[in-house]
C-alpha positions in Angstrom: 14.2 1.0 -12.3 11.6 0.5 -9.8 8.0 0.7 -10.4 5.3 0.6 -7.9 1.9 1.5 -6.5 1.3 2.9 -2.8 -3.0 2.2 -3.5 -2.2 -1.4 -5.5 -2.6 -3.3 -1.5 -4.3 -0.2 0.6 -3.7 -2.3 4.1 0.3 -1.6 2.9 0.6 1.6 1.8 4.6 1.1 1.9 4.8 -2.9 1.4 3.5 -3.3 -2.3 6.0 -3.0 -5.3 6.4 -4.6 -8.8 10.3 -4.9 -9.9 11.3 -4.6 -13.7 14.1 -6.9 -13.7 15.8 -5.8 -16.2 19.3 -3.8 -14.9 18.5 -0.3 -13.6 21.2 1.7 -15.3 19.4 0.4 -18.0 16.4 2.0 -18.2 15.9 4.9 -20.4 15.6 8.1 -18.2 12.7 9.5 -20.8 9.2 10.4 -19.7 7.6 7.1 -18.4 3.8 7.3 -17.9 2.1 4.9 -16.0 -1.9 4.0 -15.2 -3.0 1.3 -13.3 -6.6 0.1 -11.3 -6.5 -2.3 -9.0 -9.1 -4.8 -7.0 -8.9 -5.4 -3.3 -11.1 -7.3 -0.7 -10.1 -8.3 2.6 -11.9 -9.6 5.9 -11.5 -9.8 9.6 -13.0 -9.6 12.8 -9.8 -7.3 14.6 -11.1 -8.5 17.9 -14.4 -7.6 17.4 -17.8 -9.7 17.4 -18.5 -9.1 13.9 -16.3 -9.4 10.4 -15.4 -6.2 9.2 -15.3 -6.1 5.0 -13.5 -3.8 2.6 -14.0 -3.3 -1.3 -11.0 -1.0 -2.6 -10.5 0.2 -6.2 -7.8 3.1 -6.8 -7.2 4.2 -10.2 -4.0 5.5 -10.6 -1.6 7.6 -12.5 2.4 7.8 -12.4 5.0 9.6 -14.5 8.4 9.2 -14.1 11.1 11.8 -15.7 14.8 11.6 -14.8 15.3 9.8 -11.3 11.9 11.8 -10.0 8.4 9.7 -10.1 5.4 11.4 -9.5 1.9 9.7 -8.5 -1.3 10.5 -7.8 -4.2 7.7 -6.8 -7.7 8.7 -6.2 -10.3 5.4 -5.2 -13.2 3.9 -4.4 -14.1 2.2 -1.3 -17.0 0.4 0.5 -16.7 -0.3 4.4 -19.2 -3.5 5.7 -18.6 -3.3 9.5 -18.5 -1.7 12.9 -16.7 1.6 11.9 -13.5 1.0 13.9 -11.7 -0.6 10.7 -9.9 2.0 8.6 -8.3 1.3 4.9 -4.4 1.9 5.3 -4.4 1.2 8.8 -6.4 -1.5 9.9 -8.3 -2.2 13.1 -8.3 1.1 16.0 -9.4 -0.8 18.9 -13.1 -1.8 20.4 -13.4 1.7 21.8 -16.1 3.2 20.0 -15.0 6.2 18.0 -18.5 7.3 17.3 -19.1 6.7 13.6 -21.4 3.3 14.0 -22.5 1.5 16.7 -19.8 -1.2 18.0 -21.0 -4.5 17.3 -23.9 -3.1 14.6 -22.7 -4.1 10.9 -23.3 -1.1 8.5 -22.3 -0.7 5.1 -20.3 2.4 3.7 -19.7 3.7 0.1 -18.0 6.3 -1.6 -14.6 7.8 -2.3 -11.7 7.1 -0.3 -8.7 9.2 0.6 -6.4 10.9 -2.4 -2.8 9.7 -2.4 0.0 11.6 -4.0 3.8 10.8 -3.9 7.0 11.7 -4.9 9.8 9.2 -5.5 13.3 10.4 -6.2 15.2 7.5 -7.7 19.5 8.3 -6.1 22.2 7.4 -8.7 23.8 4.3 -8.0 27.0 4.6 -6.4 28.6 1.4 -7.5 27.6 -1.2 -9.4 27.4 -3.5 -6.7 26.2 -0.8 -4.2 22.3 -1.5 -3.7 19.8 1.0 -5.6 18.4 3.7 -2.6 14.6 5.3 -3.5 13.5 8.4 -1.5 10.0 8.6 -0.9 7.1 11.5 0.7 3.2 11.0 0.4 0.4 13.2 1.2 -3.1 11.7 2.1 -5.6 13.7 1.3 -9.2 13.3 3.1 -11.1 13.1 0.2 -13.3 10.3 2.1 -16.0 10.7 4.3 -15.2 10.7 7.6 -18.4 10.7 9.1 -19.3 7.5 7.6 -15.9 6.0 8.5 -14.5 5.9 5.8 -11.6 7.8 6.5 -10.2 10.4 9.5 -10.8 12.9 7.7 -7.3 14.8 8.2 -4.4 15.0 6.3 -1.3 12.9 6.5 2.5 12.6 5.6 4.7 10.1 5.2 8.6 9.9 4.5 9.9 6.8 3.3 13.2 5.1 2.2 13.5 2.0 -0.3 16.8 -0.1 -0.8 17.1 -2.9 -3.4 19.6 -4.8 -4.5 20.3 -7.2 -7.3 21.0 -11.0 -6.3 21.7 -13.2 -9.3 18.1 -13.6 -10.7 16.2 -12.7 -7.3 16.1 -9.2 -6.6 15.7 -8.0 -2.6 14.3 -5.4 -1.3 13.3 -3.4 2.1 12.0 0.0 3.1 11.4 2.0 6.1 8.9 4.8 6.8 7.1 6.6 9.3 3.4 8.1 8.9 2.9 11.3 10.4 -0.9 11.4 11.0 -2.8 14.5 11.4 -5.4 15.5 14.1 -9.1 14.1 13.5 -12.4 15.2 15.2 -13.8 11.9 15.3 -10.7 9.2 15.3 -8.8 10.8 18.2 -6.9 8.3 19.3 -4.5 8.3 16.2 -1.2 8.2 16.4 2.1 8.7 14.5 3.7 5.3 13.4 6.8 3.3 12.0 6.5 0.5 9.2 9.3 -2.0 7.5 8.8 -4.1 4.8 10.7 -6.8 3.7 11.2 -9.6 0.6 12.1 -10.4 -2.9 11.3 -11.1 -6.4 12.2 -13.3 -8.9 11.1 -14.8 -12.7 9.6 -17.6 -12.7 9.3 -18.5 -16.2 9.1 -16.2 -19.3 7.1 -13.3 -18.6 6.0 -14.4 -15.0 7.5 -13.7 -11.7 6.6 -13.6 -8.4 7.9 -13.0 -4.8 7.0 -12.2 -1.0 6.7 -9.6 1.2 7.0 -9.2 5.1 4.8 -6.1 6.3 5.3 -4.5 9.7 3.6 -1.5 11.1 3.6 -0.2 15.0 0.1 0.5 16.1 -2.0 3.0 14.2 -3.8 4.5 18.0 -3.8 3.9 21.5 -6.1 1.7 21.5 -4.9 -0.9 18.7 -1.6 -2.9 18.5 1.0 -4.1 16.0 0.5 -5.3 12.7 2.5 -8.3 11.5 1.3 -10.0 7.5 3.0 -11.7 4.8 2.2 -11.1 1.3 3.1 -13.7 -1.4 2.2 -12.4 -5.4 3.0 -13.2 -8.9 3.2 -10.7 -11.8 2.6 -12.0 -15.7 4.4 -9.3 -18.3 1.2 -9.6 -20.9 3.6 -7.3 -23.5 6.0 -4.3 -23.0 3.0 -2.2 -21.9 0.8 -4.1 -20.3 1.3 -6.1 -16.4 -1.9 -8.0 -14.7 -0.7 -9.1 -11.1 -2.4 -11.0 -8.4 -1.4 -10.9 -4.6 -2.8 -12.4 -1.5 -2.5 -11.3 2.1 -2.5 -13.4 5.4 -2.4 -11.1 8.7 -1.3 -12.4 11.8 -2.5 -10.0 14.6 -5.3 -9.0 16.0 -5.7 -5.6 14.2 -5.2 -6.9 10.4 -7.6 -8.2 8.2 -7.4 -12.1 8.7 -7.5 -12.7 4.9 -7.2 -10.4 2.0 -6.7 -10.8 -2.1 -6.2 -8.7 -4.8 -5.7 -7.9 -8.7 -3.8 -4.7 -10.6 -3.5 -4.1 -14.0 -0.8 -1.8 -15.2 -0.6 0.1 -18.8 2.9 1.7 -19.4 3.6 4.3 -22.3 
């Protein structure tokens, strides 16, 4: 069965997942509860003459019952830059959209958008047939928009996960569109695909790790493609308790140009 966390990696919303690798018709289809808080920093200058520098840390909550998994993340953020850098999206552009001053470094605190999802887990058709996850999110702009830390508009997103057992490596994909709502001050915005690709594997007992391909069209008019690779490793401290660590390496002009980050997980 497939765990994972939308708010673990903000920059991909749809990228980050952690695998049990154990079988999946082989996980118990009681009540699983979930709660995780995670760490992130990343930096870049997105084609800008200053760096632009995010502190991220959701706490979150899942519960999964049957083949349904519900989740709900609510974080904290700070925002050291220009105000054209946006958490889950990454750099709109050197148009001013009027929250700072381009060029003029400012730092931002406070909470950051609400993220709630629904995950509905499809029986597997065969046993070689790989496992398909269904997918909807609702932002919720709980952050402050006029100091850009968020559009302050609500947004959707529909997403479909496949994985599929390989011997010991596990592979996986998924493919989404974000369906972005209108904001007063980031008006430029625009609707967008992603895809996300990679796989997972142990490593040794307890430990595995594995690496992820992010894509994501351009998140306005006035910014470009997103193309970044995500290497991680996850160490199984018990049954209950996961710590894992991921880095991030972006390749464009409008993603961070290096990023890190630490989750723990407690499962009951």
């Amino acid at each position: 069965m497939r765990h994972y966390s939308q708010s673990a990696a903000p920059a991909f919303a749809c990228a980050l997942a952690t695998f049990s690798l154990s079988a999946y018709a082989e996980e118990s289809r009681a009540a699983v509860n979930e709660l995780s808080f995670g760490g992130y920093y990343s930096k870049g200058d997105y084609g800008q003459g200053a760096d632009t520098s995010i502190l991220y840390f959701p706490l979150s909550y899942s519960r999964s019952l049957g083949h349904w998994n519900l989740q709900l993340s609510v974080p904290r953020l700070e925002i050291s830059g220009a105000g054209n850098v946006l958490v889950n999206v990454g750099g709109l552009g050197r148009d001013d959209f009027g929250v700072l001053d381009e060029g003029v470094s400012q730092t931002q605190r406070g909470m950051g958008d609400t993220l709630i999802s629904a995950t509905y887990q499809m029986p597997a058709l065969s046993e070689k047939a790989p496992f398909i996850d269904l997918g909807f999110e609702v932002k919720l702009p709980t952050a402050d928009e006029n100091k850009g830390l968020g559009t302050g508009a609500y947004d959707y997103g529909l997403q479909m996960d496949l994985y599929q057992q390989w011997g010991k490596t596990t592979l996986f994909a998924t493919l989404g569109h974000r369906f972005r709502g209108t904001s007063a001050l980031f008006k430029d915005m625009e609707d967008s695909t992603f895809v996300s690709l990679g796989f997972t594997r142990p490593l040794a007992q307890r430990w595995s790790g594995g690496l992820i391909y992010d894509f994501r069209e351009a998140a306005s008019s006035n910014s470009g493609e997103t193309h970044e690779l995500l290497p991680y490793v996850s160490w199984a401290l018990s049954s209950q308790w996961t710590l894992m660590g991921y880095a991030v390496k972006g390749f464009t002009q409008d993603s961070a140009d290096r990023a890190a980050g630490l989750q723990v997980n407690y499962r009951w």
